[in-house]
ROZA-255517 format. One record per atom (N, C-alpha, C, O): residue number from 1; residue in three letters; chain; atom name; x, y, z. Coordinates in Angstrom, 1 decimal. Example, Ala and Ser with C-alpha at 12.3 -4.5 7.8 and 13.67 -1.06 7.14 Angstrom:
BEGIN
+-----+-----+---+----+--------+--------+--------+
!   k !   r ! c !  a !     c1 !     c2 !     c3 !
+-----+-----+---+----+--------+--------+--------+
!   1 ! ALA ! A !  N !   13.2 !   -5.7 !    7.8 !
!   1 ! ALA ! A ! CA !   12.3 !   -4.5 !    7.8 !
!   1 ! ALA ! A !  C !   13.2 !   -3.3 !    7.8 !
!   1 ! ALA ! A !  O !   14.2 !   -3.3 !    8.5 !
!   2 ! SER ! A !  N !   12.8 !   -2.2 !    7.1 !
!   2 ! SER ! A ! CA !   13.7 !   -1.1 !    7.1 !
!   2 ! SER ! A !  C !   12.9 !    0.0 !    7.9 !
!   2 ! SER ! A !  O !   13.4 !    1.1 !    8.0 !
+-----+-----+---+----+--------+--------+--------+
This chain:
BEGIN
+-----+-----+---+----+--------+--------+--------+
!   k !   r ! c !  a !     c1 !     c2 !     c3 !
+-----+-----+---+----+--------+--------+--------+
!   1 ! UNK ! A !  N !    3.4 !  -78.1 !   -1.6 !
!   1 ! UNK ! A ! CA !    2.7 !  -76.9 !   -1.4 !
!   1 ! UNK ! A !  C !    1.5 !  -77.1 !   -0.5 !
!   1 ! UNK ! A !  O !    0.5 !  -77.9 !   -0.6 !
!   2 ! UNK ! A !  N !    1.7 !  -76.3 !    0.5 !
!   2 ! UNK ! A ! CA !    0.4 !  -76.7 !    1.6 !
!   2 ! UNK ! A !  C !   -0.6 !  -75.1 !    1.5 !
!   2 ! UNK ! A !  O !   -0.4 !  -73.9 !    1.1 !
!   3 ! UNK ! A !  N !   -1.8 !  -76.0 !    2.0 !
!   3 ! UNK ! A ! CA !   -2.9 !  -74.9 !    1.8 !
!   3 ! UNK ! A !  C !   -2.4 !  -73.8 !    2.4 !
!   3 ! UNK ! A !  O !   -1.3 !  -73.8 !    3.0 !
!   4 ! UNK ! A !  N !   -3.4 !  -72.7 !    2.3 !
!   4 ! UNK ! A ! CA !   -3.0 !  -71.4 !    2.9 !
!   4 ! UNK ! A !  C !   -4.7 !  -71.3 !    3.6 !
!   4 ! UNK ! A !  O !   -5.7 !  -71.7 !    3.0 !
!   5 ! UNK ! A !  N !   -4.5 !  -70.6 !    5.1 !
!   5 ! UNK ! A ! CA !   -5.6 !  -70.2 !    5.5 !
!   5 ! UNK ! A !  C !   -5.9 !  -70.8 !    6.8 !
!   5 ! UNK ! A !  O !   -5.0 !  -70.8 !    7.6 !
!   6 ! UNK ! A !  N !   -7.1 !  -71.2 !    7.2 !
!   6 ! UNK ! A ! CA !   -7.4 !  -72.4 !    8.6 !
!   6 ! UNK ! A !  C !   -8.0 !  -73.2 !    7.5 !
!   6 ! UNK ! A !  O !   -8.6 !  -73.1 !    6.5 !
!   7 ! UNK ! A !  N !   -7.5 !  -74.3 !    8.5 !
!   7 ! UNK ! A ! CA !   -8.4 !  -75.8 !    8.0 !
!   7 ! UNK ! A !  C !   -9.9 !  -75.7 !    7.9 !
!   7 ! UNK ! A !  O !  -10.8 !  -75.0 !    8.4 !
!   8 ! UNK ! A !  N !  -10.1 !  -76.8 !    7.0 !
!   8 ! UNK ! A ! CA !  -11.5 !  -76.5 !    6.3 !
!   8 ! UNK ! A !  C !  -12.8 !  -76.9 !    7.4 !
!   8 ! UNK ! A !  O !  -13.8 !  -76.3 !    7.5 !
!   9 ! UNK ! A !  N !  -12.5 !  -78.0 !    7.9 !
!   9 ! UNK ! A ! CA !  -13.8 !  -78.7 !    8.9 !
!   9 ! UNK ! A !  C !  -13.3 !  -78.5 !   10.1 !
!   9 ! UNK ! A !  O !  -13.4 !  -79.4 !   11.0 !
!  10 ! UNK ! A !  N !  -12.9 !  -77.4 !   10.4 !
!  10 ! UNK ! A ! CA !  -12.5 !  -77.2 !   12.0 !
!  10 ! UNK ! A !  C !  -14.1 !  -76.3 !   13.2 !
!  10 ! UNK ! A !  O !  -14.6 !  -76.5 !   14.3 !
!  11 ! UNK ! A !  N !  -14.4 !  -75.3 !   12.0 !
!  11 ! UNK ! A ! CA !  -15.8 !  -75.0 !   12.7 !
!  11 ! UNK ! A !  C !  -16.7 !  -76.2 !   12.7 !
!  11 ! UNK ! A !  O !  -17.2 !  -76.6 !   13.8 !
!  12 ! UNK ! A !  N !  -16.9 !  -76.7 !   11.6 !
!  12 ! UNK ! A ! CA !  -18.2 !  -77.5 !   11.6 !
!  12 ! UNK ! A !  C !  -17.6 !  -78.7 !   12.8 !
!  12 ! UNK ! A !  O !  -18.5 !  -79.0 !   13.7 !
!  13 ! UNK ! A !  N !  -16.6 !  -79.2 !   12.9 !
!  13 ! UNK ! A ! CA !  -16.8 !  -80.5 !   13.8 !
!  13 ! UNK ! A !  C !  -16.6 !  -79.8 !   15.0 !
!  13 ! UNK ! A !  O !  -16.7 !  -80.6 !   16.0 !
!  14 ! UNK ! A !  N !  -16.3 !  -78.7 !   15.3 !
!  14 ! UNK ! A ! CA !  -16.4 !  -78.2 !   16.9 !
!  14 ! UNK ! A !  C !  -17.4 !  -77.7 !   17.1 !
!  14 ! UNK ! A !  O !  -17.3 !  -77.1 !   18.1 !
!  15 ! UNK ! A !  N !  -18.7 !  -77.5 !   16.5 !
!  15 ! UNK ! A ! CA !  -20.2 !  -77.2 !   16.1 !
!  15 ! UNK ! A !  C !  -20.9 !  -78.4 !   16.6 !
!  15 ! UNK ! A !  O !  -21.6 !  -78.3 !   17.6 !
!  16 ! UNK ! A !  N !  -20.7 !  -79.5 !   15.9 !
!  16 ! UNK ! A ! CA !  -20.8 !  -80.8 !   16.2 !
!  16 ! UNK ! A !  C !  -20.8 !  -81.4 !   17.0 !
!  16 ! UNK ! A !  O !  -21.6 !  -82.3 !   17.3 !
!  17 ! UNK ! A !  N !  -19.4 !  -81.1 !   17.9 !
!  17 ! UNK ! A ! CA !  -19.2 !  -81.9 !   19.0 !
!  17 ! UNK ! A !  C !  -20.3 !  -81.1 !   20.1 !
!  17 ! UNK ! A !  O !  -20.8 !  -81.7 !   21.1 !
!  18 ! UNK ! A !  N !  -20.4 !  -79.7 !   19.7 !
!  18 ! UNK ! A ! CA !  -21.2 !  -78.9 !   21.1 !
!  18 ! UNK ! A !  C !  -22.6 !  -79.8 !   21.0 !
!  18 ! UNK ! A !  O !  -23.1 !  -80.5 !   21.9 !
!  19 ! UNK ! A !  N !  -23.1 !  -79.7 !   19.9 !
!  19 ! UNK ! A ! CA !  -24.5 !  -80.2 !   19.5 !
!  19 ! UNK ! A !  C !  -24.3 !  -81.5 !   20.4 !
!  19 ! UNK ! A !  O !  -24.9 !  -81.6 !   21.5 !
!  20 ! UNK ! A !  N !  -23.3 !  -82.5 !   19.8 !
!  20 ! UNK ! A ! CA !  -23.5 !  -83.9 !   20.2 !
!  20 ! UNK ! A !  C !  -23.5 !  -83.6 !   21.7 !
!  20 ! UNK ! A !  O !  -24.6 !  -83.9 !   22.1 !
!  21 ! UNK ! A !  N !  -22.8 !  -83.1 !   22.6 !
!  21 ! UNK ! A ! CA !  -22.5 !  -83.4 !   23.9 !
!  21 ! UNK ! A !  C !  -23.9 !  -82.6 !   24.8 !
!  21 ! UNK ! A !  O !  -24.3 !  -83.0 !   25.9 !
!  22 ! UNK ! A !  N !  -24.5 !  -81.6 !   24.2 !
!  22 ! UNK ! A ! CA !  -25.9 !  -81.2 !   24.7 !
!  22 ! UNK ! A !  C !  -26.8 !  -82.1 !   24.1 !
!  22 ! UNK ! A !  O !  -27.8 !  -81.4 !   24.1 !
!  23 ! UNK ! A !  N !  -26.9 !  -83.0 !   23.7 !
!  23 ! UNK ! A ! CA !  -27.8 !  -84.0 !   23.3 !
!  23 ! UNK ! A !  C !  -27.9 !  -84.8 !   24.4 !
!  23 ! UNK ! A !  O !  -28.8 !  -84.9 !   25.2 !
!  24 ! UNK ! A !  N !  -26.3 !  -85.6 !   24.3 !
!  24 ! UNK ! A ! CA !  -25.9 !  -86.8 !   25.1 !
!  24 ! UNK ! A !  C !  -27.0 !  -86.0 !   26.9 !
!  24 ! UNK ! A !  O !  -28.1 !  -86.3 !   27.2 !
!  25 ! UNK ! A !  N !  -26.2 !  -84.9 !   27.6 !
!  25 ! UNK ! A ! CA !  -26.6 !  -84.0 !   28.6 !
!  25 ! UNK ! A !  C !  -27.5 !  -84.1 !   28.6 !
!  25 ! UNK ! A !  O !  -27.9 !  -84.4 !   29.7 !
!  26 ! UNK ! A !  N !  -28.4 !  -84.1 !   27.5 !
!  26 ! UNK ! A ! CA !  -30.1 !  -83.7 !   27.8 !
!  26 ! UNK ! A !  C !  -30.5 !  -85.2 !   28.4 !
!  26 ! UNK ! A !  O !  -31.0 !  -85.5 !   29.5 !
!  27 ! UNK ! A !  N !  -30.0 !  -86.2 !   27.2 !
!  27 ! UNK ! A ! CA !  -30.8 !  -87.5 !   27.6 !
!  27 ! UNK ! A !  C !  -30.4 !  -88.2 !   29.1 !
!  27 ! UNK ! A !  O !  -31.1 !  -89.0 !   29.9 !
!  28 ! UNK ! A !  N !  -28.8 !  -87.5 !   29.2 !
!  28 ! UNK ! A ! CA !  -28.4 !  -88.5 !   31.0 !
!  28 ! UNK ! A !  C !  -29.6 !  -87.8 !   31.8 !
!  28 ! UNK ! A !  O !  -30.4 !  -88.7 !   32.2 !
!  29 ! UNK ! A !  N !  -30.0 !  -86.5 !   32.2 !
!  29 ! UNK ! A ! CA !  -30.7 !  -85.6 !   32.8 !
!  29 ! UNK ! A !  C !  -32.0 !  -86.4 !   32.9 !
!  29 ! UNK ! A !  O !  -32.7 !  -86.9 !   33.8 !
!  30 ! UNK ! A !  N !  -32.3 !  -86.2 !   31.3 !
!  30 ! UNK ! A ! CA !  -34.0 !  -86.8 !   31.5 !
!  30 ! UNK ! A !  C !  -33.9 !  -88.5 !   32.7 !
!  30 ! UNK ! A !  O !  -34.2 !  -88.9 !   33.8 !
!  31 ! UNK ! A !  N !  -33.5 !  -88.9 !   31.7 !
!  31 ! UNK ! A ! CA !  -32.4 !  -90.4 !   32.4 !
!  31 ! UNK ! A !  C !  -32.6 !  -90.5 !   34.2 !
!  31 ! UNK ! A !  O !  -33.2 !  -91.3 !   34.8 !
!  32 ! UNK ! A !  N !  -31.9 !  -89.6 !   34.5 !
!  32 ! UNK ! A ! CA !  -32.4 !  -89.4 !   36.0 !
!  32 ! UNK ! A !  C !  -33.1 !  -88.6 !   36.6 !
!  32 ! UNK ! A !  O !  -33.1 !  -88.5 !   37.8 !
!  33 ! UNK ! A !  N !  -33.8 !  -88.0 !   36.0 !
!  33 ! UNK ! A ! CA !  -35.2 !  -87.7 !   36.4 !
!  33 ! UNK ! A !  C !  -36.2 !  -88.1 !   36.5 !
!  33 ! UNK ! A !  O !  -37.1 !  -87.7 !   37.3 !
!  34 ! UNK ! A !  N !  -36.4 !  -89.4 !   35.3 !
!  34 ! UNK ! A ! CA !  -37.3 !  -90.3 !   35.3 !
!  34 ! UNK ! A !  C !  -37.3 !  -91.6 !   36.9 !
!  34 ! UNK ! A !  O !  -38.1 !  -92.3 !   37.5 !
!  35 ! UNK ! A !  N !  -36.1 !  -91.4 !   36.9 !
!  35 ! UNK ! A ! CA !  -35.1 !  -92.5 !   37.9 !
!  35 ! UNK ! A !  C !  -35.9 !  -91.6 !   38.9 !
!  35 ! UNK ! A !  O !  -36.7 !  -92.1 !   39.6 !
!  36 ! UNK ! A !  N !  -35.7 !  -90.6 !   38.9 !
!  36 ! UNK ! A ! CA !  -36.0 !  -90.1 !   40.6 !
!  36 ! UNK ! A !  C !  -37.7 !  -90.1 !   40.4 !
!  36 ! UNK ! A !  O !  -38.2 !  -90.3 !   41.5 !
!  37 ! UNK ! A !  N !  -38.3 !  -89.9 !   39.8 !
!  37 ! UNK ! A ! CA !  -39.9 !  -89.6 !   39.7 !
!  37 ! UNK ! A !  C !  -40.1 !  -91.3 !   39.8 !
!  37 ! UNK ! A !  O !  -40.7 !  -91.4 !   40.9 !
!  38 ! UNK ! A !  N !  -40.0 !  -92.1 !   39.6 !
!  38 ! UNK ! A ! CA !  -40.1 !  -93.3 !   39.7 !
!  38 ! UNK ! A !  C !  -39.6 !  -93.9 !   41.2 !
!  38 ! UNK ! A !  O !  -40.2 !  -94.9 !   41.6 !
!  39 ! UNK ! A !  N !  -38.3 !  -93.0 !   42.4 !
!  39 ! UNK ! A ! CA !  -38.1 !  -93.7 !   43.5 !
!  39 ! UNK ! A !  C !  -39.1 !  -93.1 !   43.7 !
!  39 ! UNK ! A !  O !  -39.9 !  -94.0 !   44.0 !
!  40 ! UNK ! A !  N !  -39.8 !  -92.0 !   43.8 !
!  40 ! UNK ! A ! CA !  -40.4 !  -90.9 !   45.0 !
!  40 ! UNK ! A !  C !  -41.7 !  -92.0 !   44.5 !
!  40 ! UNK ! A !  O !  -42.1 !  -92.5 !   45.5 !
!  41 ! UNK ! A !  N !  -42.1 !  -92.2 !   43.7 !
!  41 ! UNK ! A ! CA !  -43.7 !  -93.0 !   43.0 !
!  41 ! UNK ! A !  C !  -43.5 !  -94.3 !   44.6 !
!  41 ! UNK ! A !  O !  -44.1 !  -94.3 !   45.7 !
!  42 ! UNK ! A !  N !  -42.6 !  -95.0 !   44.1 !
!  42 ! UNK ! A ! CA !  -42.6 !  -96.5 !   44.9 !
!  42 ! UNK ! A !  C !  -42.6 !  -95.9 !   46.5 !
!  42 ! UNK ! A !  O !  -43.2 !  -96.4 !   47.4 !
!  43 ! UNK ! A !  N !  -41.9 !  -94.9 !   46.7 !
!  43 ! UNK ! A ! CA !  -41.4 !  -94.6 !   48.2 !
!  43 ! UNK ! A !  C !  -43.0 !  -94.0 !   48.5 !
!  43 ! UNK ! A !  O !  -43.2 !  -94.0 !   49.7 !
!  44 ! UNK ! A !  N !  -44.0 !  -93.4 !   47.9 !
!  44 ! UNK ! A ! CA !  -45.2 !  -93.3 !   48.1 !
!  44 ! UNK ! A !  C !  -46.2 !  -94.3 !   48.4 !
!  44 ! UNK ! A !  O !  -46.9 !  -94.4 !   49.4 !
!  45 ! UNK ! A !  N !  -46.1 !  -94.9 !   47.8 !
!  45 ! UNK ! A ! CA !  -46.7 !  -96.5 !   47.5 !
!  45 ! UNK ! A !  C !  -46.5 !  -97.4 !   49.0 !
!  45 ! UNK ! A !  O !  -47.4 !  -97.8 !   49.8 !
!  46 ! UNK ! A !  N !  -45.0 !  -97.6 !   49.2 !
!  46 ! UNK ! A ! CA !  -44.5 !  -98.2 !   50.4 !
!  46 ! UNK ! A !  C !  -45.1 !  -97.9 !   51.5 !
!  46 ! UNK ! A !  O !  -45.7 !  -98.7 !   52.2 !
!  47 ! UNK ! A !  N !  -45.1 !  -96.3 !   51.6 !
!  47 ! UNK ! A ! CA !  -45.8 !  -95.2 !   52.5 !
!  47 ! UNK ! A !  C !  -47.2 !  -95.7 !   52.6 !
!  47 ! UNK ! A !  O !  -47.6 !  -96.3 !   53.7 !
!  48 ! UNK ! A !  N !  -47.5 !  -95.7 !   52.3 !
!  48 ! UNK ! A ! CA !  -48.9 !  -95.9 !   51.8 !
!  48 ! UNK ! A !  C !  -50.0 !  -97.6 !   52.4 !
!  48 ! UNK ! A !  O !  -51.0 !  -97.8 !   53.0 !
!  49 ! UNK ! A !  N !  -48.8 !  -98.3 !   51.5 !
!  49 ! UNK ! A ! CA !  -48.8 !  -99.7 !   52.4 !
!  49 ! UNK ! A !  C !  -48.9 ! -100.5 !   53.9 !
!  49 ! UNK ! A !  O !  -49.4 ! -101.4 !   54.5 !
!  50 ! UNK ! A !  N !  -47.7 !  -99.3 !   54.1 !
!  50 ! UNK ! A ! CA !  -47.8 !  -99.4 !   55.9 !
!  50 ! UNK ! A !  C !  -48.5 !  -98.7 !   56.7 !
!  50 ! UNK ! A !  O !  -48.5 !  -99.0 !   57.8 !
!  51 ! UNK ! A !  N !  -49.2 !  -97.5 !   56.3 !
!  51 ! UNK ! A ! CA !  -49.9 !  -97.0 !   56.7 !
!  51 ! UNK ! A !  C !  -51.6 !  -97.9 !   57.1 !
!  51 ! UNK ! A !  O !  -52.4 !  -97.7 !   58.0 !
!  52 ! UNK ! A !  N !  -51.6 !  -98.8 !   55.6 !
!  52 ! UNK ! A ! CA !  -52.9 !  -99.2 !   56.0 !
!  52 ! UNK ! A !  C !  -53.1 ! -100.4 !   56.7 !
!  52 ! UNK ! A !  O !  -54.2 ! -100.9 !   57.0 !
!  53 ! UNK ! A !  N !  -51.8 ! -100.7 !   56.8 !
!  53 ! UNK ! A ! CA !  -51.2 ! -102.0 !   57.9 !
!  53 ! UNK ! A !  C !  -51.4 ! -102.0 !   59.3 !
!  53 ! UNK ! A !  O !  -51.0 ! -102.9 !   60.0 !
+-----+-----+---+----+--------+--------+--------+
Protein backbone atom coordinates (compact mmCIF):
# COMPACT_ATOMS: atom_id res chain seq x y z
CA UNK A 1 0.00 0.00 0.00
CA UNK A 2 1.65 3.19 -1.16
CA UNK A 3 0.99 6.72 0.26
CA UNK A 4 -1.63 8.72 -1.20
CA UNK A 5 -0.96 12.47 -2.01
CA UNK A 6 2.72 14.28 -3.01
CA UNK A 7 5.72 13.39 -1.36
CA UNK A 8 6.53 14.68 1.92
CA UNK A 9 10.05 16.62 1.56
CA UNK A 10 9.65 17.74 -1.96
CA UNK A 11 8.86 21.50 -1.03
CA UNK A 12 11.22 21.85 1.69
CA UNK A 13 14.34 20.38 -0.28
CA UNK A 14 13.46 22.50 -3.43
CA UNK A 15 13.27 25.56 -0.79
CA UNK A 16 16.66 24.48 0.21
CA UNK A 17 18.28 24.04 -2.74
CA UNK A 18 17.06 27.80 -3.92
CA UNK A 19 18.35 29.11 -0.46
CA UNK A 20 21.67 27.05 -0.86
CA UNK A 21 22.39 28.17 -4.51
CA UNK A 22 21.72 32.10 -3.61
CA UNK A 23 24.14 31.72 -0.93
CA UNK A 24 26.79 29.83 -2.95
CA UNK A 25 25.93 33.15 -5.83
CA UNK A 26 26.23 35.67 -3.26
CA UNK A 27 29.74 34.46 -1.94
CA UNK A 28 31.34 33.69 -5.79
CA UNK A 29 30.06 37.61 -6.52
CA UNK A 30 31.45 39.06 -3.34
CA UNK A 31 34.57 36.59 -4.30
CA UNK A 32 35.13 38.68 -7.42
CA UNK A 33 34.49 41.76 -6.44
CA UNK A 34 36.94 41.78 -3.86
CA UNK A 35 39.32 40.26 -6.78
CA UNK A 36 38.51 43.28 -8.80
CA UNK A 37 38.72 46.09 -6.03
CA UNK A 38 42.03 44.64 -5.14
CA UNK A 39 43.39 44.62 -9.29
CA UNK A 40 42.19 48.29 -9.73
CA UNK A 41 44.06 49.04 -5.86
CA UNK A 42 47.63 47.55 -7.28
CA UNK A 43 46.98 48.88 -11.00
CA UNK A 44 46.79 52.40 -8.93
CA UNK A 45 49.73 51.88 -6.99
CA UNK A 46 51.77 50.76 -10.26
CA UNK A 47 50.33 54.05 -11.79
CA UNK A 48 51.53 55.82 -9.30
CA UNK A 49 55.06 54.40 -9.13
CA UNK A 50 55.92 55.21 -12.52
CA UNK A 51 54.70 58.30 -12.47
CA UNK A 52 57.12 59.35 -9.76
CA UNK A 53 59.88 57.64 -11.67
Amino acid sequence: MSKKGKAKNTVNKAKHTKLMQQKKNKLREEKLQHKARLKAIIKKVNEQKNSEE
